[in-house]
N, C-alpha and C positions, 0 to 999 in steps of 0.2 A: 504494500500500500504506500502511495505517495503522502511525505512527511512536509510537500509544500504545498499548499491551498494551492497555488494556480494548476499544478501537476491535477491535482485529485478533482481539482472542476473542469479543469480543459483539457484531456487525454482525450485523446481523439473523436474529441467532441463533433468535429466537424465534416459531415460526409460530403464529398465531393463530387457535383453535377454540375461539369461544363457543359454538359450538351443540351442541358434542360434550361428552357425560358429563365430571366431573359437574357443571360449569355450566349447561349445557342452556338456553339461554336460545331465547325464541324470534326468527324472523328479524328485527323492527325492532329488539329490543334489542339484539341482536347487533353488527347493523351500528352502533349509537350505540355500542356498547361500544367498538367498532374504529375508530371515529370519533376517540373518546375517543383511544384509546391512538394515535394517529399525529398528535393535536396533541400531544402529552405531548412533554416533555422528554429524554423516551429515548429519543422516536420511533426515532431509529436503530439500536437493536436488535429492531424489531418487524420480521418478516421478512414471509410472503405470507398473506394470508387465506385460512385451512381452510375450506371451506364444502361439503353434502353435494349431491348429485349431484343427489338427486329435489328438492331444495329451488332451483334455478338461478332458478328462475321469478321467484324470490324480491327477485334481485337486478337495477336499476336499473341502465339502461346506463352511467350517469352517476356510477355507484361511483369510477372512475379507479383500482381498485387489485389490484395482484398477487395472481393468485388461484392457490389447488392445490382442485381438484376431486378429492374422494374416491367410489371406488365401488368395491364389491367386492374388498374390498382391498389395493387400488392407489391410488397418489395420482399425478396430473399435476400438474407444476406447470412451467410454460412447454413447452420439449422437453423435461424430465426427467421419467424418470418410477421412482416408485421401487416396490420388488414387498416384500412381506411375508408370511413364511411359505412363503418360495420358499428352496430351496436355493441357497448361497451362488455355486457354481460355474454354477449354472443362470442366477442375475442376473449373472456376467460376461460368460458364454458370449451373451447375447444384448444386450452391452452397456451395463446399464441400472444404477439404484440401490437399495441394501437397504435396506428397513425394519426395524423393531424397535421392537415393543408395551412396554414397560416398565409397564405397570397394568391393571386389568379382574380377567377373573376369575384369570388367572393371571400372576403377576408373575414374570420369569425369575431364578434364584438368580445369585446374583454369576458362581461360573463360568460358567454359560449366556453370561451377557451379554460377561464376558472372552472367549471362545470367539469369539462372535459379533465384539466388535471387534479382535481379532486375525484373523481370516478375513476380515475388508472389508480391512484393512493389507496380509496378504498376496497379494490377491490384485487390491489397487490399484481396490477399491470403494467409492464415496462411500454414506455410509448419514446416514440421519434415524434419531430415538427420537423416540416419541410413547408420550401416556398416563403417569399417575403422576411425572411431572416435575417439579411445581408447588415443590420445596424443592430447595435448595443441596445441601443434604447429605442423606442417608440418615435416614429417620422410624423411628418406634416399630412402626411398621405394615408394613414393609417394605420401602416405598417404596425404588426410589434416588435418589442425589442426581445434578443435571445437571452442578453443577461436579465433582464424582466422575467422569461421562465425560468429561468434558472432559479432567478429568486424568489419564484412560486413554488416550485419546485421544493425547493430545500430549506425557506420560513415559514410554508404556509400564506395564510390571509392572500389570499390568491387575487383577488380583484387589486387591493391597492397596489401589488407588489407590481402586477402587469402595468399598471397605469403611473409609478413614478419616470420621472423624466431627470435627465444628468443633473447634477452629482451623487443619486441617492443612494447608489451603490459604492463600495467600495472593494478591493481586491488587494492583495498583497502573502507574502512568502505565507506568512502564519494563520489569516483566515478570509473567510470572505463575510463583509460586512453589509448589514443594514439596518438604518435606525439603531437602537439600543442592541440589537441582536447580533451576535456574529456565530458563524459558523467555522469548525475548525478541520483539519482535512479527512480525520475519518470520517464526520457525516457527511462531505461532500462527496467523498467515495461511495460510500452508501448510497445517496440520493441517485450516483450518476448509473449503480450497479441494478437495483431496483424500481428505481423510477422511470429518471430519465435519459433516455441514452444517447439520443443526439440528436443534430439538425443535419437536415437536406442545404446545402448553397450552392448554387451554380460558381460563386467566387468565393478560394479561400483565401485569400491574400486580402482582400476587401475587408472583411469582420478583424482578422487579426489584425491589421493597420490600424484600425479604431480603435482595439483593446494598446494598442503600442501607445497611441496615443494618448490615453487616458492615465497613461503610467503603471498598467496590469499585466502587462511582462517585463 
């Protein structure tokens, strides 16, 4: 287990879809792009290569790297496999893990999403967010922020947590903070092993450049 807050929040928290909206790149760039980001410096937070289903052909056996195949859906990614758009009790009842679109044409309102990550907690569901993730914090646009779930995620009080806006969070070697509360890195490991496991981004360089920015690496 990671003995540094950022390790035990951000381990490869972030799955990689360059080829999914609105990046859209096509396959050789893709793959350079993903090349790119696992020499990077952060490499350790880039989690498994998104790649689309009918595009397989695509890829070289010679990739060497963690894939989640999307189709209809549904994402694989090793044995796991997560379901979206499925009733919450319907993904226990068959074992499996919940998705959650956060961008496209319809982006879920704060409760929706509070709703949703109280229902994966209680009901002892690992879920991903994909889509509209690319900022820390909540946009002008709608968007949410990832550190926003994250601190839904691992404080609780889910509506406010989604809805603060910079500086409410804080991050550093020893915990991650909010408010009066801080979290220290076995619960973060926890939260990230049981809860939540990751997000979907077409760009990883984008969200990590903001975390650089804010002073959380």
């Amino acid at each position: 287990m990671p003995d540094d807050a950022r390790r035990a929040l951000l381990t490869r928290f972030f799955d990689h879809a360059p080829m999914f909206p609105p990046a859209s790149l096509p396959p050789t760039e893709a793959l350079a792009e993903d090349r790119r980001a696992r020499e990077s410096e952060h490499a350790w937070m880039l989690g498994r290569l998104v790649w689309p289903a009918a595009q397989l052909s695509e890829l070289r056996q010679d990739e060497g790297r963690a894939l989640a195949v999307v189709e209809s859906g549904s994402e694989q990614q090793d044995q796991a496999v997560y379901l979206e758009g499925v009733p919450l009790d319907e993904v226990a009842a068959r074992g499996l893990r919940a998705k959650i679109r956060c961008g496209g044409e319809r982006i879920p309102s704060v409760e929706e999403l509070a709703d949703f990550i109280r229902g994966c907690r209680s009901r002892g569901l690992v879920f991903k967010a994909t889509a509209g993730l690319h900022h820390a914090y909540p946009t002008g646009s709608g968007e949410h922020g990832f550190l926003n779930l994250l601190a839904a995620a691992v404080f609780g009080n889910e509506e406010e947590a989604l809805r603060e806006r910079p500086p409410a969070f804080a991050l550093g070697a020893d915990a991650f903070r909010w408010r009066d509360q801080e979290a220290l890195p076995a619960r973060l490991a926890d939260v990230r092993a049981s809860l939540f496991h990751s997000i979907g981004t077409c760009s990883f360089f984008e969200p990590v450049e903001e975390l650089g920015k804010m002073g959380m690496l």
